[in-house]
Biopython code that builds the backbone (N, CA, C, O; Angstrom):
import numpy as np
from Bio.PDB.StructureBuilder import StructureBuilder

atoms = [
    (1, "UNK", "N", (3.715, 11.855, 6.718)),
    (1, "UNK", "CA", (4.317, 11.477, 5.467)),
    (1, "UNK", "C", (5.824, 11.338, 5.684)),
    (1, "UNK", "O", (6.494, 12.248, 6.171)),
    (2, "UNK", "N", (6.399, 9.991, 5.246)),
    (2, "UNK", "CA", (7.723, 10.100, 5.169)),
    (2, "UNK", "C", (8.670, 10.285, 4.281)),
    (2, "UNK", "O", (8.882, 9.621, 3.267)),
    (3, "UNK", "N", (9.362, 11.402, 4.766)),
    (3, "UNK", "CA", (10.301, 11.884, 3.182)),
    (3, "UNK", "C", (11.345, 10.559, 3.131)),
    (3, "UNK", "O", (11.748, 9.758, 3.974)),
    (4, "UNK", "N", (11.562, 10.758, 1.717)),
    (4, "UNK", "CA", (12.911, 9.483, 1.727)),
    (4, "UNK", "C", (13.878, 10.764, 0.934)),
    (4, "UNK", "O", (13.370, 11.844, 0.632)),
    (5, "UNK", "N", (15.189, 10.462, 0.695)),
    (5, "UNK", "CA", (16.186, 11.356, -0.245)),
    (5, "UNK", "C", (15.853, 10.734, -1.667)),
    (5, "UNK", "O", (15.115, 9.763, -1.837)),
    (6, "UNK", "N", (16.575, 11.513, -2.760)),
    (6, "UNK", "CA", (16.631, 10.795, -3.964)),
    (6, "UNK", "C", (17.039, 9.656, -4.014)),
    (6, "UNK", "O", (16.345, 8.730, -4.436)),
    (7, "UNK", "N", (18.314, 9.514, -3.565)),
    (7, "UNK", "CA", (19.043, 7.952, -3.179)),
    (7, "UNK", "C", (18.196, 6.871, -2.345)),
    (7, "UNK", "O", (18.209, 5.676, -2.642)),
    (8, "UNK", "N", (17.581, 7.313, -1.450)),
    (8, "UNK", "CA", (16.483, 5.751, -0.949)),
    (8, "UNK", "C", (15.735, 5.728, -1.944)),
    (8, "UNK", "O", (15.820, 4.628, -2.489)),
    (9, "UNK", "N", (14.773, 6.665, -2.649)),
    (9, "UNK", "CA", (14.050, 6.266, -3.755)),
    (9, "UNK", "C", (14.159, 5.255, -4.622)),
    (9, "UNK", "O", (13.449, 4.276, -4.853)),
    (10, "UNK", "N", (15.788, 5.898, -5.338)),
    (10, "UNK", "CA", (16.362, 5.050, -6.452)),
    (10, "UNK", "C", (16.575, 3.828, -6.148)),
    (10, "UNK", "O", (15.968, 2.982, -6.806)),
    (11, "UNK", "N", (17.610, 3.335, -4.933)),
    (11, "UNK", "CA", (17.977, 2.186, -4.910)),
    (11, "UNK", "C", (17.410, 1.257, -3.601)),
    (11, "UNK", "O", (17.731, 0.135, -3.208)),
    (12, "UNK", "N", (16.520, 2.146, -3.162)),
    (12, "UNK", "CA", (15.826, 1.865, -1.418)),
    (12, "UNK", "C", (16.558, 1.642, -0.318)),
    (12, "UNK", "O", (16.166, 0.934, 0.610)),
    (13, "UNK", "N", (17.521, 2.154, -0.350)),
    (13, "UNK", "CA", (18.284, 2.232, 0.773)),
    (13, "UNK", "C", (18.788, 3.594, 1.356)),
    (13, "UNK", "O", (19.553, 4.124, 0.550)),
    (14, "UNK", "N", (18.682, 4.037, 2.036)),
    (14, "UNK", "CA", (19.714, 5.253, 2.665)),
    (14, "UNK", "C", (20.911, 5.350, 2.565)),
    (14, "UNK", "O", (21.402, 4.376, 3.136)),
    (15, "UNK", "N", (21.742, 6.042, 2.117)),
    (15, "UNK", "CA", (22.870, 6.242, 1.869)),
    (15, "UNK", "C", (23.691, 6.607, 3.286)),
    (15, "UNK", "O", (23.461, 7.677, 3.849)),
    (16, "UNK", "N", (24.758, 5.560, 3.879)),
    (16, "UNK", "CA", (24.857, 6.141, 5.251)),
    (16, "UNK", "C", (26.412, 5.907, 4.767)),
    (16, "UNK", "O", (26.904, 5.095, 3.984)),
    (17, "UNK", "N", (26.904, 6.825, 5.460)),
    (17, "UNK", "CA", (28.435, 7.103, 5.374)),
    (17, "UNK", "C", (29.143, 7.520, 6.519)),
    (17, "UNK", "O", (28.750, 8.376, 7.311)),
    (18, "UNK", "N", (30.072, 6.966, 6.576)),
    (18, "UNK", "CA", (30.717, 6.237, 8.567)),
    (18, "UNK", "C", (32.378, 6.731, 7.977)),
    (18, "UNK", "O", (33.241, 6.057, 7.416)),
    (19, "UNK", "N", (32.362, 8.065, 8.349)),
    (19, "UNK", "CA", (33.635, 8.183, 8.305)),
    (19, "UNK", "C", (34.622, 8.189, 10.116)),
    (19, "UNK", "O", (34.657, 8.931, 11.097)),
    (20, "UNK", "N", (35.238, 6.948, 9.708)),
    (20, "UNK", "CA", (36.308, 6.616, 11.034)),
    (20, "UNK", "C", (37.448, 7.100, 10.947)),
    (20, "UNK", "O", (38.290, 6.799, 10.102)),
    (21, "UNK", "N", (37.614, 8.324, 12.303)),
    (21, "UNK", "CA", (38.860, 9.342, 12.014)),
    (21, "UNK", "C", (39.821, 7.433, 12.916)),
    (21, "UNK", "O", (39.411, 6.531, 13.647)),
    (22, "UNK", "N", (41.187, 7.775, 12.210)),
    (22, "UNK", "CA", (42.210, 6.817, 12.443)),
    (22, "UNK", "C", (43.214, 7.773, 12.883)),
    (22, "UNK", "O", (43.577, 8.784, 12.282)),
    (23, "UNK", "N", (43.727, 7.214, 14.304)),
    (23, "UNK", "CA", (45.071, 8.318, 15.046)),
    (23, "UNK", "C", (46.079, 8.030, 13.992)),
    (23, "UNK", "O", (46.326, 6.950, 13.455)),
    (24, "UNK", "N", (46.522, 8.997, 13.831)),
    (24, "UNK", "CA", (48.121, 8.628, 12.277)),
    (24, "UNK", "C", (48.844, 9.859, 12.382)),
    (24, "UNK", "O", (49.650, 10.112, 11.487)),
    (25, "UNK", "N", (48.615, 11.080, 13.806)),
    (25, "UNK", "CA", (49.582, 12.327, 13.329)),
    (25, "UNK", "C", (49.523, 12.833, 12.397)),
    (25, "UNK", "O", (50.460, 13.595, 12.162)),
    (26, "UNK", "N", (48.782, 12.752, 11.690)),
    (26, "UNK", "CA", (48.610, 13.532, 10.335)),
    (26, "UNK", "C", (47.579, 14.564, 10.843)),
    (26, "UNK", "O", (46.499, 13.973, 10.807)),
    (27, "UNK", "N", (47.385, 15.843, 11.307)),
    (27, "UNK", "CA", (46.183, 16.810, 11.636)),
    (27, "UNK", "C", (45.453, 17.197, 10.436)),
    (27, "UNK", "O", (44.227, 17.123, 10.358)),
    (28, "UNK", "N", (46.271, 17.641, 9.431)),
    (28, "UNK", "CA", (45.883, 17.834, 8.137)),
    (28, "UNK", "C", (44.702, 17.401, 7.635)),
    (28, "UNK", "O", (43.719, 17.952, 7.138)),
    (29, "UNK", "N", (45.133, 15.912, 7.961)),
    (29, "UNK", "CA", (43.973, 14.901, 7.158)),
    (29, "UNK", "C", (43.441, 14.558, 8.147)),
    (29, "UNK", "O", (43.240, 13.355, 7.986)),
    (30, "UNK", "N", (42.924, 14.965, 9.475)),
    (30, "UNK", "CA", (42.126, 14.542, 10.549)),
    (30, "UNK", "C", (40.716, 16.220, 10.114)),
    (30, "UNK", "O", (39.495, 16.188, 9.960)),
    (31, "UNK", "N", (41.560, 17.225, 10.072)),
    (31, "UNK", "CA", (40.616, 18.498, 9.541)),
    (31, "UNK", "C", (39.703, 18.324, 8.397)),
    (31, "UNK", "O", (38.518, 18.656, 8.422)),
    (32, "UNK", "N", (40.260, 17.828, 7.467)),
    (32, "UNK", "CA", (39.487, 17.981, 6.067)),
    (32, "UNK", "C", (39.176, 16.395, 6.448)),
    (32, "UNK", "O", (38.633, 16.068, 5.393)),
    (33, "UNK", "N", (39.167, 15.417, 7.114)),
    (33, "UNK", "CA", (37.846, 14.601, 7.103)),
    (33, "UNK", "C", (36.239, 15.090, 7.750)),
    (33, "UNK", "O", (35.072, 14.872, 7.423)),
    (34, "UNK", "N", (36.875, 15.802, 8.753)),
    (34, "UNK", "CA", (35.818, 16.699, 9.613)),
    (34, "UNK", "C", (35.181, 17.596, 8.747)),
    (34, "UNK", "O", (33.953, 17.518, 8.744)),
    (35, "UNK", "N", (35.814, 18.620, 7.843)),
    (35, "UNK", "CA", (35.270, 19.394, 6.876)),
    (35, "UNK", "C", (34.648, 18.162, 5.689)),
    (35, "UNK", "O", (34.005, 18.817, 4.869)),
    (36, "UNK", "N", (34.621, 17.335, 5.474)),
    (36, "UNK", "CA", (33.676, 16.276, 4.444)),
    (36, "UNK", "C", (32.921, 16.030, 5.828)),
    (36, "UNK", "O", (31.920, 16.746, 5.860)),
    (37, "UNK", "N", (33.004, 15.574, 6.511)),
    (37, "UNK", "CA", (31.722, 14.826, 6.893)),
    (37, "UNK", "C", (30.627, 16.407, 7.354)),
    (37, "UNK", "O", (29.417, 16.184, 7.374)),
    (38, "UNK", "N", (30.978, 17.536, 7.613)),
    (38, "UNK", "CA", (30.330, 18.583, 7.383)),
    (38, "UNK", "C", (29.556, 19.091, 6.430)),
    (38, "UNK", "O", (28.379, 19.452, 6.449)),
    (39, "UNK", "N", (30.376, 19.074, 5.580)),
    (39, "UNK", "CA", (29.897, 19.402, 4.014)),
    (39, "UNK", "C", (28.942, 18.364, 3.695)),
    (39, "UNK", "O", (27.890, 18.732, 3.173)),
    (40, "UNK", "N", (29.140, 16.995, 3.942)),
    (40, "UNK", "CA", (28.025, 15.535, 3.928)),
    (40, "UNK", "C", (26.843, 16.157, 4.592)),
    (40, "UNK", "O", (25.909, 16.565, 3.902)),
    (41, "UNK", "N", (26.830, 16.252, 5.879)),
    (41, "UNK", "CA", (25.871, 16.660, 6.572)),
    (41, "UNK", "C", (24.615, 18.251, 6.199)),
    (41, "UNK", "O", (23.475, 18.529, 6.569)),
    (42, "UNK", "N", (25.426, 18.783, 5.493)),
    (42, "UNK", "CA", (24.829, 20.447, 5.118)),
    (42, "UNK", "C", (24.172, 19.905, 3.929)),
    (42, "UNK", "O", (22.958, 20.103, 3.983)),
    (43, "UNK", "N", (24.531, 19.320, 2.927)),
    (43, "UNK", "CA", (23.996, 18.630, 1.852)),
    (43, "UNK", "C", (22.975, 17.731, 2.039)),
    (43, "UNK", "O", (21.968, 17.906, 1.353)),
    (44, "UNK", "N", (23.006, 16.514, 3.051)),
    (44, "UNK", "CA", (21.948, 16.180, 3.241)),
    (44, "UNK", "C", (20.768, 16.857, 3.901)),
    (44, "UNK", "O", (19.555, 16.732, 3.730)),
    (45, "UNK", "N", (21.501, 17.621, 4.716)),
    (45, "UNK", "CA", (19.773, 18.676, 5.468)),
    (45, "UNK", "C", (19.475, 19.280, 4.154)),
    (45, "UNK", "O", (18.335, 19.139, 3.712)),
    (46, "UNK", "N", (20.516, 20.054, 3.351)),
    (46, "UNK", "CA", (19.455, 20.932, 2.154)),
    (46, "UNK", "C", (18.328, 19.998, 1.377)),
    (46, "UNK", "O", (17.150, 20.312, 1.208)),
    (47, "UNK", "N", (19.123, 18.486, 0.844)),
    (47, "UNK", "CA", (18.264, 17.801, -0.113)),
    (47, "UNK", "C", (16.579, 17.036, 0.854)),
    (47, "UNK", "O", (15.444, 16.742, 0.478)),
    (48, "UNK", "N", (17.308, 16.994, 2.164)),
    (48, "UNK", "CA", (16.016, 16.661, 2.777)),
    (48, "UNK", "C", (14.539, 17.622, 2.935)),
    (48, "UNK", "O", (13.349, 17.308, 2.967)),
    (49, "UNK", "N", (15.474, 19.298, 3.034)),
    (49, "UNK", "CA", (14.619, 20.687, 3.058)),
    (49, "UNK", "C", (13.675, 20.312, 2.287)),
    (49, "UNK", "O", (12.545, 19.910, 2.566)),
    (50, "UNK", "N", (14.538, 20.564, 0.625)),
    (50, "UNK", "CA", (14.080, 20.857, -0.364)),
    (50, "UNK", "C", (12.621, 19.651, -0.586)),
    (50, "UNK", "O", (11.434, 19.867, -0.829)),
    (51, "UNK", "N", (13.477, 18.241, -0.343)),
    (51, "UNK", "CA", (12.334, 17.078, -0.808)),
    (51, "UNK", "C", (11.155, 17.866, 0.157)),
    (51, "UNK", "O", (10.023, 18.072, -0.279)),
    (52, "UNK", "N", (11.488, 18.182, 1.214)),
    (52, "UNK", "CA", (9.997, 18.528, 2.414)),
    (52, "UNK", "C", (9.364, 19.368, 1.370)),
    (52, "UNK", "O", (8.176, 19.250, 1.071)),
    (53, "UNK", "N", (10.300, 20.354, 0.730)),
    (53, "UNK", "CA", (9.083, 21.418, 0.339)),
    (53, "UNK", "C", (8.543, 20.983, -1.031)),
    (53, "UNK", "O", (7.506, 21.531, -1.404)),
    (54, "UNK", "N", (9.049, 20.173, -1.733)),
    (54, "UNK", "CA", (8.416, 19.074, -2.652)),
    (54, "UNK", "C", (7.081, 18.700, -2.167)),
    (54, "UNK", "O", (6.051, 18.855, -2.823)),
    (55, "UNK", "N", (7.136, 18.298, -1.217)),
    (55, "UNK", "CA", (5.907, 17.287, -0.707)),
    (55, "UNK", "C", (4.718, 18.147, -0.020)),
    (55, "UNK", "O", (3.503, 17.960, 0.032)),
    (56, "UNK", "N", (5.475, 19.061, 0.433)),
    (56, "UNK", "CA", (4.065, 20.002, 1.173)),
    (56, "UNK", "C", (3.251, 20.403, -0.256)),
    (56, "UNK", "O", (2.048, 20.198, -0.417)),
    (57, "UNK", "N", (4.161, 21.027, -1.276)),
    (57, "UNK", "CA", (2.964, 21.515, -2.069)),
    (57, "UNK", "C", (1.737, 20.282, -2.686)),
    (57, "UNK", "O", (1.714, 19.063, -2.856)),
    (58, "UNK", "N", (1.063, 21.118, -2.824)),
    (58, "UNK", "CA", (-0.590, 20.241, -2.996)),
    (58, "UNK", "C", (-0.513, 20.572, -4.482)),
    (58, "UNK", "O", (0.189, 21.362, -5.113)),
    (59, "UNK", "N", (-1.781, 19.421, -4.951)),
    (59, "UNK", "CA", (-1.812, 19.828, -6.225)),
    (59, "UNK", "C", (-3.055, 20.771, -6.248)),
    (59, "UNK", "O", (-3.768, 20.581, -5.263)),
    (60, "UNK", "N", (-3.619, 21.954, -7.290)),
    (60, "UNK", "CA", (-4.614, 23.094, -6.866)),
    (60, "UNK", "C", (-5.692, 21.830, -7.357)),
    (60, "UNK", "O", (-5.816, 21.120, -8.355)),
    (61, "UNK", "N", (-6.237, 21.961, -6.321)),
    (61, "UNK", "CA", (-7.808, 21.506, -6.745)),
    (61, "UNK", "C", (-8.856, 22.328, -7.923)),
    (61, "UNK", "O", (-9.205, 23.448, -7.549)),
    (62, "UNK", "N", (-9.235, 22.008, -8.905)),
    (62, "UNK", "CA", (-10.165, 22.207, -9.820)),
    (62, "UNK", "C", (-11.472, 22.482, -9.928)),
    (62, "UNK", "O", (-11.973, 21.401, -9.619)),
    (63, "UNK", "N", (-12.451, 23.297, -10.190)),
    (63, "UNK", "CA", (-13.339, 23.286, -9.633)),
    (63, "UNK", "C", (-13.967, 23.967, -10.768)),
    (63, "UNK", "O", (-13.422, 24.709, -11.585)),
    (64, "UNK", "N", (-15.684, 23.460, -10.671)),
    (64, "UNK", "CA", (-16.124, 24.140, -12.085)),
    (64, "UNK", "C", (-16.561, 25.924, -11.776)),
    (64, "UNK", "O", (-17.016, 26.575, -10.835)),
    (65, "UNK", "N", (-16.150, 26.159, -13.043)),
    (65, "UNK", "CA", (-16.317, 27.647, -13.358)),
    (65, "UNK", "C", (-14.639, 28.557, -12.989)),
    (65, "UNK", "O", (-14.170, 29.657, -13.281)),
    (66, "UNK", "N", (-14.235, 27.507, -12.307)),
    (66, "UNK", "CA", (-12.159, 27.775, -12.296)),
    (66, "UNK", "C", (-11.978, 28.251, -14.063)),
    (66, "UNK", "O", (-12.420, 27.540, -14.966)),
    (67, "UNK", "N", (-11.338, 29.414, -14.277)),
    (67, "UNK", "CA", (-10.547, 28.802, -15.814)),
    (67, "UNK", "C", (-9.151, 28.791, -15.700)),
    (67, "UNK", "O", (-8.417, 29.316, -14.863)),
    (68, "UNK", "N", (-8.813, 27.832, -17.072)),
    (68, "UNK", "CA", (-7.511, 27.265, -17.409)),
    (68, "UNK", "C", (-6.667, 27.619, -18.683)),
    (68, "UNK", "O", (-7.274, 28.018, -19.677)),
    (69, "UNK", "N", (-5.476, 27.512, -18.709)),
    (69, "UNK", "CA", (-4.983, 27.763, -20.149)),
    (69, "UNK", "C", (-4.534, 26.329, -20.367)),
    (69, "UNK", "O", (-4.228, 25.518, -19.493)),
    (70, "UNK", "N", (-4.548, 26.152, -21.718)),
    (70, "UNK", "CA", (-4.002, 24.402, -22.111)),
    (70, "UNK", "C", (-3.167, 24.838, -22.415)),
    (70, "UNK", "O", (-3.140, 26.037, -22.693)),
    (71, "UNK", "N", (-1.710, 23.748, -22.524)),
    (71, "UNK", "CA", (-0.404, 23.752, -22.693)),
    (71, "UNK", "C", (-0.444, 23.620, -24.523)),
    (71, "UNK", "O", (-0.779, 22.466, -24.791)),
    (72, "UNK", "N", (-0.304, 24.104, -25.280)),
    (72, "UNK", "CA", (-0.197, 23.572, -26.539)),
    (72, "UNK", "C", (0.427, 22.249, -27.014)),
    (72, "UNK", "O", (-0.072, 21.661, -27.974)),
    (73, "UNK", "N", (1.339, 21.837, -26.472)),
    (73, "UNK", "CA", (2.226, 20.451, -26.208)),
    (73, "UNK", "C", (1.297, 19.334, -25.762)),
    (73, "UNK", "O", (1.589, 18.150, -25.928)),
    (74, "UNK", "N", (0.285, 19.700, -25.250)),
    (74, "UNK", "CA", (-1.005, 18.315, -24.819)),
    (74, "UNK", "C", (-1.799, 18.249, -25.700)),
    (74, "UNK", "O", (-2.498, 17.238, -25.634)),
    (75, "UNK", "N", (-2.188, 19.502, -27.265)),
    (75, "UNK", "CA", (-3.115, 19.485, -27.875)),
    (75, "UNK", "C", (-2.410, 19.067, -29.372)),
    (75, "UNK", "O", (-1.417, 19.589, -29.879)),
    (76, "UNK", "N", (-3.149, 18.084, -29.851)),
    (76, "UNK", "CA", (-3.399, 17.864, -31.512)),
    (76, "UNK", "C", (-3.762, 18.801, -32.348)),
    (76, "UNK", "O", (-4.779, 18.933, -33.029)),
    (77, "UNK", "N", (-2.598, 19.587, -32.191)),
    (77, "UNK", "CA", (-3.131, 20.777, -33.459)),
    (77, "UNK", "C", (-2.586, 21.017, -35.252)),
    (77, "UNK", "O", (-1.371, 21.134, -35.409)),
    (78, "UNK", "N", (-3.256, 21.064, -36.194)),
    (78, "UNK", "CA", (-2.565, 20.926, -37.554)),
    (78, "UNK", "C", (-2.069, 22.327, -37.699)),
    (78, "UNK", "O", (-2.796, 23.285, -37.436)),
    (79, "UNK", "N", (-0.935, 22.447, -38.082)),
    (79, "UNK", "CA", (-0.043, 23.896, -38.323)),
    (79, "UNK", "C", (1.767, 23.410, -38.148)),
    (79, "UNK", "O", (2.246, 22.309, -37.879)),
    (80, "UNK", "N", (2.321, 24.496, -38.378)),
    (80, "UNK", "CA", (3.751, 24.791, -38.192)),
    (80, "UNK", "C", (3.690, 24.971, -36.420)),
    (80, "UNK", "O", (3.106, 25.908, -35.876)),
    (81, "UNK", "N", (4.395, 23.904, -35.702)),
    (81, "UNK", "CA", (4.659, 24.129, -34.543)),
    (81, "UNK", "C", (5.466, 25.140, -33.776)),
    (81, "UNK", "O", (5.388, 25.344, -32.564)),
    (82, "UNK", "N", (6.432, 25.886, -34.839)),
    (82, "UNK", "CA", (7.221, 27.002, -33.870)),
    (82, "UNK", "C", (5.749, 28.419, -34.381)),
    (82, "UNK", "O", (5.828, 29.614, -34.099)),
    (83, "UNK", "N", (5.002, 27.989, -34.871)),
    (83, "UNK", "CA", (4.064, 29.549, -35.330)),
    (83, "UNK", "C", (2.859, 29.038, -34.425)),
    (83, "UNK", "O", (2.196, 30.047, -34.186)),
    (84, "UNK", "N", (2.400, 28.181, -33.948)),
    (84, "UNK", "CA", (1.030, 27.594, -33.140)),
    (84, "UNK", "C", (1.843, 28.421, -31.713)),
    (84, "UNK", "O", (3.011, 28.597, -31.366)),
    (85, "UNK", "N", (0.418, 28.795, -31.145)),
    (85, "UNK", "CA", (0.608, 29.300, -29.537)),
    (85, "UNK", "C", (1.441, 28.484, -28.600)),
    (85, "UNK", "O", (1.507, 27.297, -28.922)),
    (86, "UNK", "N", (2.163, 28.864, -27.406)),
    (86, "UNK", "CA", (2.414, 28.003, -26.326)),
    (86, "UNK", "C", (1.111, 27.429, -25.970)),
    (86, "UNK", "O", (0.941, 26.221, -25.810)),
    (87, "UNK", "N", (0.299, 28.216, -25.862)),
    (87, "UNK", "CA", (-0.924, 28.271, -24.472)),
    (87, "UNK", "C", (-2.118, 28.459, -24.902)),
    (87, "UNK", "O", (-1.852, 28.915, -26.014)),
    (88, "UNK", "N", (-2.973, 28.448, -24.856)),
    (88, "UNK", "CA", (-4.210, 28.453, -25.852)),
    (88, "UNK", "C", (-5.190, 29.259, -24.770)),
    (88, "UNK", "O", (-5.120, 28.742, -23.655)),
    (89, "UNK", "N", (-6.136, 30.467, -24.843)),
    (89, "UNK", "CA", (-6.231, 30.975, -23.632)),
    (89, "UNK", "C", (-7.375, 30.436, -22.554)),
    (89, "UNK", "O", (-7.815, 29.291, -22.656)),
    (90, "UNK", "N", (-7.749, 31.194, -21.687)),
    (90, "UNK", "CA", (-8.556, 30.742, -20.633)),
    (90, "UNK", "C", (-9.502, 29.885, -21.112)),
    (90, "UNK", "O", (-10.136, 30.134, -22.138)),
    (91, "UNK", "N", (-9.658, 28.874, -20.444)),
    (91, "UNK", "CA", (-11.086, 27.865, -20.830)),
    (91, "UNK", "C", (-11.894, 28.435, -19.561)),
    (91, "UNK", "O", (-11.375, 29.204, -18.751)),
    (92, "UNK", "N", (-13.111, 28.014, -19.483)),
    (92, "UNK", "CA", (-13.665, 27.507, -18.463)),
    (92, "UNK", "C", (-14.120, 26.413, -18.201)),
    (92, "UNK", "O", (-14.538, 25.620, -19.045)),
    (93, "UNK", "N", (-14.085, 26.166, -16.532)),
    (93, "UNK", "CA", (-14.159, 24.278, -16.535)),
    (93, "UNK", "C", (-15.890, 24.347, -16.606)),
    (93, "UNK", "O", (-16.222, 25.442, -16.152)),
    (94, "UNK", "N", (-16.608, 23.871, -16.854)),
    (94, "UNK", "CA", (-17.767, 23.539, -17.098)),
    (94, "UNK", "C", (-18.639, 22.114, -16.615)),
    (94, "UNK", "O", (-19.860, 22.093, -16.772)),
    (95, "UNK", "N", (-17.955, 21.004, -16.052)),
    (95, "UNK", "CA", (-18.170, 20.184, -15.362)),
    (95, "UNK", "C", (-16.945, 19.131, -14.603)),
    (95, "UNK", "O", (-17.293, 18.232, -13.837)),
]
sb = StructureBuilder()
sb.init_structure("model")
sb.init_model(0)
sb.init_chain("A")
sb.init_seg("    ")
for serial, (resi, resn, name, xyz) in enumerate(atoms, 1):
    if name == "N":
        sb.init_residue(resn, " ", resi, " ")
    sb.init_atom(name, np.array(xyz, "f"), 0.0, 1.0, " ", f" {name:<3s}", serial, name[0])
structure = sb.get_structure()
């Protein structure tokens, strides 16, 4: 499976960023380009981590005689909505 970042998703491209140190005697600003393209780099390994561990999880497979709670927010129920349950309790799956 291939991970993409949020940014290839959105616009399908990879976001690539080419920072060219330029000789100018300035050390200052030769350091803190090095510290961004660091900070670039730590950011993209985390968001790549994270998407991985996005993708490993599975969805739980279902199975009859499993039980479930329903979300109240998926069900058509007549009442005052802040007094109706979140969760409505265990079902069992039955087929």
């Amino acid at each position: 499976m291939t991970h993409h970042s949020p940014h290839e998703l959105l616009t399908g491209t990879r976001p690539q960023v080419d920072i060219q140190l330029i000789d100018g005697n300035i050390p200052a600003a030769d350091v803190r380009l090095k510290e961004l393209e660091e900070a670039r780099q730590e950011v993209q390994k985390n968001l790549e981590a994270q998407q991985s561990r996005r993708d490993d999880r599975k969805m739980m497979e279902m199975k009859t005689g499993n039980k479930v709670w329903l979300e109240g927010k998926n069900l058509h129920v007549i009442g005052t909505c802040k007094l109706l349950p979140q969760r409505y309790r265990p079902f069992t799956i039955t087929e």
